[in-house]
C-alpha positions in Angstrom: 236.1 -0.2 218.3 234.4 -2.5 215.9 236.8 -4.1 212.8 233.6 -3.7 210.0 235.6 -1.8 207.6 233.8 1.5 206.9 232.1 0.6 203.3 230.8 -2.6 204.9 229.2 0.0 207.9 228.3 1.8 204.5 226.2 -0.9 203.0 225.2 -1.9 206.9 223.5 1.9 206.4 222.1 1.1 203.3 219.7 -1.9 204.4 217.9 0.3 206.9 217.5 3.6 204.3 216.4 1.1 201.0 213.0 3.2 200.5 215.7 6.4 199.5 217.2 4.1 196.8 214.4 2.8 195.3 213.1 7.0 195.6 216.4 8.3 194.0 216.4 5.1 191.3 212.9 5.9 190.3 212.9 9.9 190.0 216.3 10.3 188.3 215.4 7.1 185.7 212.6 9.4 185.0 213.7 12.9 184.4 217.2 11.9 182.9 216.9 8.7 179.9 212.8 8.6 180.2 212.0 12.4 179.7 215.1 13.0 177.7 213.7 10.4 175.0 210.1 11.4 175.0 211.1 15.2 174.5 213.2 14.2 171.3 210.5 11.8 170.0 207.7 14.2 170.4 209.5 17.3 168.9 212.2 16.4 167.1 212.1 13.2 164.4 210.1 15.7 162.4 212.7 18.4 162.3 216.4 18.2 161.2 219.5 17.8 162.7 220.5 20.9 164.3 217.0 21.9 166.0 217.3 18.3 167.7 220.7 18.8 168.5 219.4 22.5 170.0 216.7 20.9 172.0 219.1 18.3 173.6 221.5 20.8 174.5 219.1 23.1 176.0 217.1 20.6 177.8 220.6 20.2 180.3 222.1 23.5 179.6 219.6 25.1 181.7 219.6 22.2 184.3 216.3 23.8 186.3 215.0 20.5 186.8 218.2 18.8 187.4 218.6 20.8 189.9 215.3 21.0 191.7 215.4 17.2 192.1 219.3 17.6 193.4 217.5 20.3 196.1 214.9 18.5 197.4 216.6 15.0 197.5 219.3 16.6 199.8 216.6 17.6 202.0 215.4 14.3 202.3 218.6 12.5 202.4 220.1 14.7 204.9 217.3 15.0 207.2 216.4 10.9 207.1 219.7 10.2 207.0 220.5 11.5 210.8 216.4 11.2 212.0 217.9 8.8 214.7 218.9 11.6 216.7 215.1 12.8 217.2 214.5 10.0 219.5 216.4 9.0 222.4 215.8 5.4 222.5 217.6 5.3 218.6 220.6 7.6 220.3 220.9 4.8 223.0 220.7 1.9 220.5 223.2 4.1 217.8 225.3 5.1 221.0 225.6 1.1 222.2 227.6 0.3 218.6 231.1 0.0 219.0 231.8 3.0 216.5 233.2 5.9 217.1 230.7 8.7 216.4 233.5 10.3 213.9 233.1 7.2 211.7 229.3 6.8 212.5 228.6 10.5 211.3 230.4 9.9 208.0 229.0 6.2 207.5 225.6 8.1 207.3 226.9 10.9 205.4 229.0 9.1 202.6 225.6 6.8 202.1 223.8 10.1 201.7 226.0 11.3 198.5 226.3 7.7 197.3 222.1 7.4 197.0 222.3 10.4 194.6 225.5 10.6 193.1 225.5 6.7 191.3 221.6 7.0 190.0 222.6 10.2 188.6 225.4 8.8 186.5 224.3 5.9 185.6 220.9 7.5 183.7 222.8 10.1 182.7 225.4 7.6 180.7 222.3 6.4 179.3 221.2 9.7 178.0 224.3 9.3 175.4 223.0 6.1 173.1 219.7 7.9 173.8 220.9 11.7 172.0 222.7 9.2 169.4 219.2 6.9 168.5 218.0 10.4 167.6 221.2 12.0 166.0 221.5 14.7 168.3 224.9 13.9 169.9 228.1 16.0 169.8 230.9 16.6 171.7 228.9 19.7 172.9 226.1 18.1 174.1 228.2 15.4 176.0 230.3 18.9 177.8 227.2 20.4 178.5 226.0 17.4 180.0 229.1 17.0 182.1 228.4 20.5 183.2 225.2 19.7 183.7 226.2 16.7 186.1 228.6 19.3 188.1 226.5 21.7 188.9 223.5 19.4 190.2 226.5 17.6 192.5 227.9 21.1 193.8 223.9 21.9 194.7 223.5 19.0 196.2 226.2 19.1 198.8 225.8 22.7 199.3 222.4 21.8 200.3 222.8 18.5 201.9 225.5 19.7 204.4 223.3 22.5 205.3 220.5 20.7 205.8 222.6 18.2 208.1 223.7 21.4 210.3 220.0 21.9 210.9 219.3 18.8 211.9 222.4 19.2 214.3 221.0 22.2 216.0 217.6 20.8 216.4 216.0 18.2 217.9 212.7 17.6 216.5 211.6 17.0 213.2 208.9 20.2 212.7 211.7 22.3 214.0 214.4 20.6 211.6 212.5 21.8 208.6 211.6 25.0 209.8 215.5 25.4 210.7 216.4 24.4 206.9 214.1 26.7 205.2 215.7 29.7 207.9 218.8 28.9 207.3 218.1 28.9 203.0 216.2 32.1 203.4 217.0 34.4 206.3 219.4 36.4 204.4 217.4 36.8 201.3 214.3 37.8 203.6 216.3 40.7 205.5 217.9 41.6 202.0 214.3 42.0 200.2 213.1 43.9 203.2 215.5 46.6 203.7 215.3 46.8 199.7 211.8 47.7 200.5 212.5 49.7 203.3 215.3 51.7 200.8 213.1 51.9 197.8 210.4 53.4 199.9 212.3 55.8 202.1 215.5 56.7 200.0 214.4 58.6 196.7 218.0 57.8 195.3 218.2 54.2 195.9 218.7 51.7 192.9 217.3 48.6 193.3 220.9 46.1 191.7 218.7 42.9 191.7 221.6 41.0 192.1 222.2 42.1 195.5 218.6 41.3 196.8 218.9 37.6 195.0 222.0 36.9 195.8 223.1 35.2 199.2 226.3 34.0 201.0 224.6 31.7 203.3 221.9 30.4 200.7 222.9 27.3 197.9 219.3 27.3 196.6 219.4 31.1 196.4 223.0 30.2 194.6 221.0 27.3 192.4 218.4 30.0 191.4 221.4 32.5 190.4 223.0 29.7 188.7 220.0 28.8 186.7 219.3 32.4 185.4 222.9 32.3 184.2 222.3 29.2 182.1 218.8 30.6 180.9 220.6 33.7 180.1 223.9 31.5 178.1 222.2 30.3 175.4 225.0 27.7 174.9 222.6 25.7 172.4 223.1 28.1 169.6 226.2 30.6 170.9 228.6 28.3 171.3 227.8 25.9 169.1 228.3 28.7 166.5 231.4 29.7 168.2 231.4 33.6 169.4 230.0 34.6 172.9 228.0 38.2 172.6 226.7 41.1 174.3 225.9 40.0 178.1 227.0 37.0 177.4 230.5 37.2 179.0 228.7 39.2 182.0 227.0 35.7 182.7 229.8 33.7 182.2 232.0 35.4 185.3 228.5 35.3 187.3 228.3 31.4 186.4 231.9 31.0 187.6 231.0 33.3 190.9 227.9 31.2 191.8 229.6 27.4 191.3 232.5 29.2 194.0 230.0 30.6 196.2 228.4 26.7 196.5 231.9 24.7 196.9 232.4 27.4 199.7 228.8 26.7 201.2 229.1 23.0 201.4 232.6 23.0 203.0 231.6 25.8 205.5 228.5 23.7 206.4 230.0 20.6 206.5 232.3 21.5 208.8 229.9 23.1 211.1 227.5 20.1 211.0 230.1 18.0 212.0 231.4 20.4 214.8 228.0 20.6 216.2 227.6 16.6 216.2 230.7 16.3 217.9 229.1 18.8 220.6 225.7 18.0 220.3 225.0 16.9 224.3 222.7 13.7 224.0 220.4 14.3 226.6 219.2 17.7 224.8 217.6 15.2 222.0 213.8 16.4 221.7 214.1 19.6 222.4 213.6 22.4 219.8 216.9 23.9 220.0 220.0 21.9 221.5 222.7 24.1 222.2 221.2 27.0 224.9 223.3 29.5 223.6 221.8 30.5 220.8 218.4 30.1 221.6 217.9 34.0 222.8 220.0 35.4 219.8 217.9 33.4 216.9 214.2 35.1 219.0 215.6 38.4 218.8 216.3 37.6 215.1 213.3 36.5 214.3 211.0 38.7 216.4 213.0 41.3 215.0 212.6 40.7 211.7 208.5 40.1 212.0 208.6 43.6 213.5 210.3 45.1 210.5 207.8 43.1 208.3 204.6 44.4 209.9 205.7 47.8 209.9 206.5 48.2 206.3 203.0 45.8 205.2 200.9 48.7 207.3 203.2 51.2 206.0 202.0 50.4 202.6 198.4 49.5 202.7 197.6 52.3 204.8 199.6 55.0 202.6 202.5 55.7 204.8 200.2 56.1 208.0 201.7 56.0 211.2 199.6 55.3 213.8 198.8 52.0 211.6 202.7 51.4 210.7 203.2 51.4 214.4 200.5 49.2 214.9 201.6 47.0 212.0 205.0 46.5 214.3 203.7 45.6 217.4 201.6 43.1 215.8 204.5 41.8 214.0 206.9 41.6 217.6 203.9 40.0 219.3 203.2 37.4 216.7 206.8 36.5 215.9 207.0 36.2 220.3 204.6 34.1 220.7 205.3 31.9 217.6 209.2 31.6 218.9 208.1 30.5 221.9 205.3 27.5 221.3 208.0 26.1 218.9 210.5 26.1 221.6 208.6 24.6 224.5 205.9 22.9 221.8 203.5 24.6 224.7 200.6 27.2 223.5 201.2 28.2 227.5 205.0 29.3 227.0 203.6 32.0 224.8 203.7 34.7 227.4 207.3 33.9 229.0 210.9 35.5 228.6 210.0 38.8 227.0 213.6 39.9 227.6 214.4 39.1 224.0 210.9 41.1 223.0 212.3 44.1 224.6 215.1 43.8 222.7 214.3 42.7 219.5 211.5 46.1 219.7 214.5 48.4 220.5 216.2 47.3 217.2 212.9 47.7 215.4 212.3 51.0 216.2 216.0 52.0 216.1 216.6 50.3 212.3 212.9 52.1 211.2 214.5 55.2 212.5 217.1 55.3 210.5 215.8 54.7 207.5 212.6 56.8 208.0 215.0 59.8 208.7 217.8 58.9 206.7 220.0 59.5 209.9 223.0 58.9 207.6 222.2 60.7 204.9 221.8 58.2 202.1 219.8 60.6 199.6 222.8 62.7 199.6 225.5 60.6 199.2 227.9 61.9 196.8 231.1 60.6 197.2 234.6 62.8 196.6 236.3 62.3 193.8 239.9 61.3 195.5 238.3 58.6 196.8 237.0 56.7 193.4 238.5 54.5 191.2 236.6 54.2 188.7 232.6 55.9 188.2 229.9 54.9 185.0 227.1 56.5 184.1 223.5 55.3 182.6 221.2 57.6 181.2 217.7 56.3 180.8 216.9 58.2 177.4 213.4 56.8 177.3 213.8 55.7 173.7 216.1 53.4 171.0 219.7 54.4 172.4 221.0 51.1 174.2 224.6 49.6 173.7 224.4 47.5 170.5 226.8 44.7 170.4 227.1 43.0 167.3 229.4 39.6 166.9 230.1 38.1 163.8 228.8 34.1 163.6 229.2 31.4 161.1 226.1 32.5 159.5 224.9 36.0 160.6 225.1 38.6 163.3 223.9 37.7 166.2 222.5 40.6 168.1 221.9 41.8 171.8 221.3 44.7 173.9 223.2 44.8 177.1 221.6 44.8 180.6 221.8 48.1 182.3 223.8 45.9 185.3 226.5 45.2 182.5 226.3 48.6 180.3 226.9 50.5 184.1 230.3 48.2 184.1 231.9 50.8 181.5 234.2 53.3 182.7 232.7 57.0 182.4 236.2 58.6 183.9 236.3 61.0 181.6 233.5 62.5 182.7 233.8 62.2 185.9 233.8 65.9 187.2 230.5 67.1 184.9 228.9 63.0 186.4 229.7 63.9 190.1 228.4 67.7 189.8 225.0 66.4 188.2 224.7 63.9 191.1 225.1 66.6 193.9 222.9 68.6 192.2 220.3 66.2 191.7 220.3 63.2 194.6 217.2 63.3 196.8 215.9 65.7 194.8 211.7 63.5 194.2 210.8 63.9 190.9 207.7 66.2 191.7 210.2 69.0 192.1 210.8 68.8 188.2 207.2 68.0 187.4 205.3 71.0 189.2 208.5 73.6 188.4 207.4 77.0 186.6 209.0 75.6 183.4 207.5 72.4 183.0 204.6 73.4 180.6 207.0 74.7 178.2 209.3 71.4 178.8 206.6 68.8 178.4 207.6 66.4 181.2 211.2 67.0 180.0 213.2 65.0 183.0 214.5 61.5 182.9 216.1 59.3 185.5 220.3 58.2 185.2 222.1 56.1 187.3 225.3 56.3 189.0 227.8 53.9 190.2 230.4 54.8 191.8 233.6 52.6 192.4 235.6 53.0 195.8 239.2 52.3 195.7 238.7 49.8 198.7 237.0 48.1 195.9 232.8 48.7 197.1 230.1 49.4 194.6 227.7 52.0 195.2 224.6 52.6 193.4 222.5 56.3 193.3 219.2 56.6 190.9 218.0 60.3 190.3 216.2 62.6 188.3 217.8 65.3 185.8 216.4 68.1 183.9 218.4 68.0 180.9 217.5 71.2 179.3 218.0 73.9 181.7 220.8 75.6 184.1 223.9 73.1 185.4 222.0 70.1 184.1 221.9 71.4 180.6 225.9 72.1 181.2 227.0 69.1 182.8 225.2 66.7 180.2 226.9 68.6 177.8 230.4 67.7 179.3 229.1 64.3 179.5 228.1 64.2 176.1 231.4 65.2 174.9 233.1 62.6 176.9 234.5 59.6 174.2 232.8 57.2 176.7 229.6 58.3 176.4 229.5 58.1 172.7 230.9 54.2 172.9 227.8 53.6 174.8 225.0 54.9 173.6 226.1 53.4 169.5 229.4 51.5 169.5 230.2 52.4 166.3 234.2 51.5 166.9 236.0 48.0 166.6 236.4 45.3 163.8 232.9 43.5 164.9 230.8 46.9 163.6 233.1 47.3 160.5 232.3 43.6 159.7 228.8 44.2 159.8 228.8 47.2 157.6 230.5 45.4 155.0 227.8 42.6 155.1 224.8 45.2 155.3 222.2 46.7 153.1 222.1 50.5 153.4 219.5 53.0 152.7 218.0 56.2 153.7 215.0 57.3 155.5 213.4 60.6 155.5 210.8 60.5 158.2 208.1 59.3 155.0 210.1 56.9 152.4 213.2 54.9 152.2 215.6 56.3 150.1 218.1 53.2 148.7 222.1 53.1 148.8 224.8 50.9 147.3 225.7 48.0 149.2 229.1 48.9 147.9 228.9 51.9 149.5 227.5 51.0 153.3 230.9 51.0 154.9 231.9 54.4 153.2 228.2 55.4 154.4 228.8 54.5 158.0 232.1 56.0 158.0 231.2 59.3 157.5 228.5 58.7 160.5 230.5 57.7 162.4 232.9 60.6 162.6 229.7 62.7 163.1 228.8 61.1 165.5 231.8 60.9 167.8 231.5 64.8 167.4 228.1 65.2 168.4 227.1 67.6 171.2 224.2 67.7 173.6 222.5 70.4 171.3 222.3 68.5 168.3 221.1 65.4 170.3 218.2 67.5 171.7 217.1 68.4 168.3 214.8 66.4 165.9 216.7 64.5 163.3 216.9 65.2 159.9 216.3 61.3 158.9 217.8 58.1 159.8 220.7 56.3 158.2 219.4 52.4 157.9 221.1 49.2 157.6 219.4 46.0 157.1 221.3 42.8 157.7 221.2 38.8 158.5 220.4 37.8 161.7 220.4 34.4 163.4 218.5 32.1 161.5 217.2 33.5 158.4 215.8 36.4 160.2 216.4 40.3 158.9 217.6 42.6 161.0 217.6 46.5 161.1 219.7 48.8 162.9 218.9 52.9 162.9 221.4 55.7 163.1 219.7 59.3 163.1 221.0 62.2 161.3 221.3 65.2 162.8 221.4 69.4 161.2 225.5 69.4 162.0 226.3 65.6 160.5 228.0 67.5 157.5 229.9 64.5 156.5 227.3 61.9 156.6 224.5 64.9 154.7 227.7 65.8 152.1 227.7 62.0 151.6 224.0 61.1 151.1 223.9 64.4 148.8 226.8 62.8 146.8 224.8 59.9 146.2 221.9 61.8 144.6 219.7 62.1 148.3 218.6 65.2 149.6 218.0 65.4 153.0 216.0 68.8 153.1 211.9 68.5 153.7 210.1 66.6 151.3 206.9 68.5 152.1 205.1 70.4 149.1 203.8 73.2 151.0 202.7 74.8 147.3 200.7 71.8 146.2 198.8 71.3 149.4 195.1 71.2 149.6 194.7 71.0 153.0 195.8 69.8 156.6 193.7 67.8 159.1 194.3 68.4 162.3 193.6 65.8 165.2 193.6 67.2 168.8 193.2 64.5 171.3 191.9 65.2 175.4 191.2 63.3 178.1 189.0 64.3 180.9 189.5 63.8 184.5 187.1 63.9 187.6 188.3 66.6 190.7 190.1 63.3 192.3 192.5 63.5 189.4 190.8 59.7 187.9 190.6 59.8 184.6 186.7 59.5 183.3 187.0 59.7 179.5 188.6 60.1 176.4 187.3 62.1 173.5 188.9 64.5 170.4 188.0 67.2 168.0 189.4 67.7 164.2 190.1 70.8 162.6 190.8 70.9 158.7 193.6 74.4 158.0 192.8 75.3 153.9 194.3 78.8 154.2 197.9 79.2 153.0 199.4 80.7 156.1 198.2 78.4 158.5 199.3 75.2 156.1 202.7 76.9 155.9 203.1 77.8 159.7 201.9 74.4 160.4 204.3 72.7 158.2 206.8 74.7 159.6 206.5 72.8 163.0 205.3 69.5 162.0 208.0 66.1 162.3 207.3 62.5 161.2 207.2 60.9 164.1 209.2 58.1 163.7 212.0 61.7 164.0 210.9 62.6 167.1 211.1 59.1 168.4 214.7 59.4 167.9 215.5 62.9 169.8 217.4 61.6 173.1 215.1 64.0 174.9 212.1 62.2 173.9 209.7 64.2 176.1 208.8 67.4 175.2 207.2 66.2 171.7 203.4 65.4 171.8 201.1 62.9 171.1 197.7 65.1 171.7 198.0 66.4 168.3 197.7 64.1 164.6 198.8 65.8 161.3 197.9 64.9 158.2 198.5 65.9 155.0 196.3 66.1 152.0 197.7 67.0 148.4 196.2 68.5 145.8 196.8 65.4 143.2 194.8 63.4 146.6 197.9 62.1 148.1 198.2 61.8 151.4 201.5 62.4 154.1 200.6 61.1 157.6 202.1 60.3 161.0 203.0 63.8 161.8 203.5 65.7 165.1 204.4 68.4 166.5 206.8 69.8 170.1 204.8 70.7 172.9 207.1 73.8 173.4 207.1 74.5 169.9 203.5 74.7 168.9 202.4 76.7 166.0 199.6 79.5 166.9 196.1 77.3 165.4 197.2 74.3 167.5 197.7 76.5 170.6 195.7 79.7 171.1 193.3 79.8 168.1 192.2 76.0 168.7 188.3 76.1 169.1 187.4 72.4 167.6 184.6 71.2 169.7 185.3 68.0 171.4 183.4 64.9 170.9 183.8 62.9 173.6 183.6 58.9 174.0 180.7 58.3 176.4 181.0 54.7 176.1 184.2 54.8 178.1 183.9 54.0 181.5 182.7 56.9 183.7 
């Protein structure tokens, strides 16, 4: 054994690999002091403090380039670092050293951290007098830049050690990389594609992106994740101003989840990459793949997956044909087979040999295709039994302004943000959960065609939307159904009325309870809308206001909610920056408290249309027209103007401002083929008007005989 102590085999390493140095010296001197400075002398010496001190802090908060460079310098430095094994000579020559191949492997290795790991802190203690020269350091900055720091080292490994296990496994360069980019992207490739294969054969299935980008083999797929989270914490101005909001905290655990996932990544591969070079048998050096055993099982992976692929590509370009999806997988398995096999022998003359693990790998093709095709285990109607959940949320996709509102108090405003449907279907909908799982079986599977062409659907105008279900096992597994409900008729009508009632349900849709919303009502500027004109309230009286709402609201049921409002209780408010912001509440016939309120304050809430002093009401009836492929050809409309007094007053009678009907949580069955508009007889005029498709008054409907004047300037 030789007596070189191990840093002195370190720097031995380092004489031969200089060209990574200078490379590593030379990027990271850019991107970190060089960049850092240009970015804050080109945008911020004309602006104050704070916006530099936001641009600094969001330049390494959301680390993309940081860690881009840390990704592709481990590929290099892990792949260079062990090229000696490519070439037998080098392995003789290496092999000849008295070292023992522990302390050889790890000579090479510690070299490889060292060449990124003291660049990287050098230029990035330099980035400190360089925030100061342009007075945008603070302790923030410097903990987001530690963060920073962290996260590019913990990619870096992850991705270093797994590019050292390919090299391990392989023994030619062209192979090596091909190897690291199937070992970064194999999981996320079978993940997208039987997301594809559910989304096209399951009606039910919801697509939880998460789950398609996330990986357990993958650190760049982690790095990805892990730079969404910081584009999605906007650290810069939410912590500075101290609260976290909204998603926020949703991110924060997924942050925490993805810096895990990578430690665990670069120990697993590290350890493997070392086990293999401890087994790697010399004389296998130049051939594709060095250890026999799991040459056949990688083909039948990769065959197997290019089978998949072709089928689903035909499957969708030729409209669900198939004769050509079959065709489309056979392609796939033969291409994939002969691929495989010129790689491994590096011979276009090997691509007709060992079709065993062609047979094979086309068994599972047709097998997995089966399965999903013809839902063998009935997927689309999954619903599960109630004993067996622990918990179960609900998100109804009202198609209009209802989202959970979050509103945290700053140092100087609200800051305000909706929550992701991933994070609003983390609430608990318990108690709901009989009315939630009988609306599933009713409904899972069911394609939405069977609520479009249904006998009622004229009269319901497209009334159906789509809700999501998550269901929570008590062994812990999440599981995900999307569907279609018809919301106005038979058990749907009565189960989203049970759901409605549920205390859960109301939290969701307006969060009108805790100290944050109470804050903001006290710091708000109240008024009234009528569907024409704001109506103004007290300041003084906003929290009294909202009050009364709020009690309404927590007894509304599904029958109000399908109604059109009466008007819309407003607040107007500070936002971040200097910004105003506005939040809308809508009033409903049986809000008694909030109406007696509004009425104490000298506003009425009854129609402000003057049917006696109108002159007259134009009508706008829009149309499109439509070739006998279904394409549409043109657009075109025709205008009626009603003077009679019956027909204004029956009109009237059915016409809502639309900015109402916006607010209906069954947002469908009102119409936009018909304008109303009213003239007065003192010329003023009341506009924006509609009317419900199921509710039309008798000269929109049967006695409308307008001829049409159609746009022949569209395209035809």
């Amino acid at each position: 054994m030789s007596k070189i102590s191990f840093w002195n085999s370190v720097k031995e390493n380092a004489k031969r690999r200089i060209w990574v140095a200078v490379l590593a010296v030379i990027v990271l001197a850019i991107f970190y002091p060089l960049v850092f400075a240009m970015i804050m002398q080109i945008e911020g010496m004309d602006s104050d403090v704070s916006y530099r001190t936001t641009r600094a802090l969001y330049l390494f908060h959301q680390n993309l380039v940081g860690i881009g460079i840390a990704i592709v310098g481990a590929v290099i430095c892990g792949i260079e670092g062990y090229s000696y094994l490519y070439s037998r000579q080098k392995v003789d020559v290496f092999e000849s050293e008295p070292v023992s191949k522990r302390r050889r492997f790890f000579t090479i290795y510690t070299y490889g951290i060292l060449v990124y790991v003291i660049p990287l802190l050098v230029f990035s203690l330099i980035c400190i007098p360089v925030a100061h020269i342009y007075h945008a350091f603070s302790m923030l900055f410097l903990s987001t830049l530690v963060s920073s720091l962290c996260q590019c080292l913990l990619v870096y490994l992850a991705v270093y050690h797994l590019t050292i296990m390919a090299v391990m496994l392989t023994g030619h360069l062209v192979v090596t990389m091909l190897m690291t980019g199937f070992l970064m992207l194999f999981e996320f490739a079978f993940r997208f594609l039987f997301s594809v294969m559910k989304e096209t054969f399951f009606v039910s299935y919801y697509n939880v992106n998460s789950r398609i980008t996330d990986s357990f083999t993958s650190p760049i797929i982690a790095a990805y994740r892990l730079v969404e989270c910081n584009s999605r914490l906007p650290q810069s101005y939410a912590v500075r101003k101290g609260f976290i909001s909204g998603d926020m905290s949703y991110y924060m655990v997924a942050e925490k989840k993805y810096l895990m996932l990578l430690v665990a990544q670069a120990a697993i591969y590290l350890a493997i990459a070392f086990w293999c070079y401890m087994k790697r048998p010399m004389e296998k050096n130049g051939e594709a793949l060095i250890f026999e055993k799991i040459k056949g099982p990688f083909k039948v992976l990769v065959v197997f997956f290019g089978g998949l692929l072709g089928a689903m590509i035909f499957h969708s370009m030729t409209y669900e044909n198939g004769v050509f999806t079959f065709i489309g997988m056979v392609l796939g398995l033969l291409l994939m087979q002969i691929a495989v096999e010129v790689i491994y022998d590096f011979d276009i003359k090997s691509a007709l040999k060992h079709w065993n693990s062609l047979c094979v790998a086309a068994i599972l093709c047709v097998g997995v295709y089966g399965i999903f095709s013809m839902d063998v285990f009935g997927y689309d109607h999954y619903v599960p039994n109630k004993a067996s959940l622990k918990d179960i949320s609900i998100s109804v996709d009202f198609d209009n302004a209802y989202e959970i509102n979050h509103f945290e108090p700053s140092l100087d405003g609200i800051f305000f943000q909706h929550l992701e449907e991933s994070a609003r279907l983390d609430s608990s909908n318990m108690d709901a959960v009989d009315a939630i799982l009988d609306l599933a079986a009713h409904n899972t599977g069911k394609k939405v065609d069977e609520y479009i062409n249904s006998e009622d659907q004229e009269s319901l105008g497209n009334a159906y939307f789509w809700v999501t279900v998550k269901y929570t096992k008590k062994s812990g597994r999440e599981i995900y159904r999307y569907f279609c409900i018809n919301p106005l008729q038979g058990d749907d009508k009565k189960d989203m009325e049970a759901i409605f009632a549920a205390k859960s349900m109301k939290e969701e849709l307006m969060n009108l309870h805790g100290e944050n919303i109470e804050k903001l009502w006290e710091i708000s500027k109240p008024y009234y809308n009528d569907g024409f004109e704001d109506h103004t309230i007290l300041a003084s009286d906003a929290t009294a206001m909202m009050e009364a709402y709020r009690e309404d609201f927590d007894a509304m049921t599904w029958e109000q909610a399908v109604g059109v409002p009466v008007g819309l209780v407003k607040i107007r408010y500070k936002g971040v920056g200097d910004y105003n912001h506005y939040a809308s509440y809508p009033v409903f016939e049986g809000f008694t408290n909030t109406i007696a309120y509004l009425e104490s304050k000298d506003i009425s809430v009854e129609n402000t249309i003057d049917v006696e002093n109108i002159a007259n009401i134009g009508v706008t009836k829009y149309e499109s027209q439509y070739n006998e492929e279904g394409m549409w050809v043109r657009d075109g409309n025709s205008e009626k103007t009603f003077t009679d007094a019956k027909s204004i007053q029956n009109i009237v009678k059915h016409a809502h401002p639309r900015e109402l009907l916006s607010w209906r949580f069954v947002d469908y069955p009102w119409t936009t083929d018909f304008s109303v508009n009213i003239l007065y007889k003192n010329e003023l005029t009341q506009s924006d008007l509609s009317v419900l498709r199921g509710d039309l008054p008798v000269e929109l409907d049967k006695e409308w005989d307008a001829e049409v004047l159609w746009n022949d300037d569209d395209w035809n």
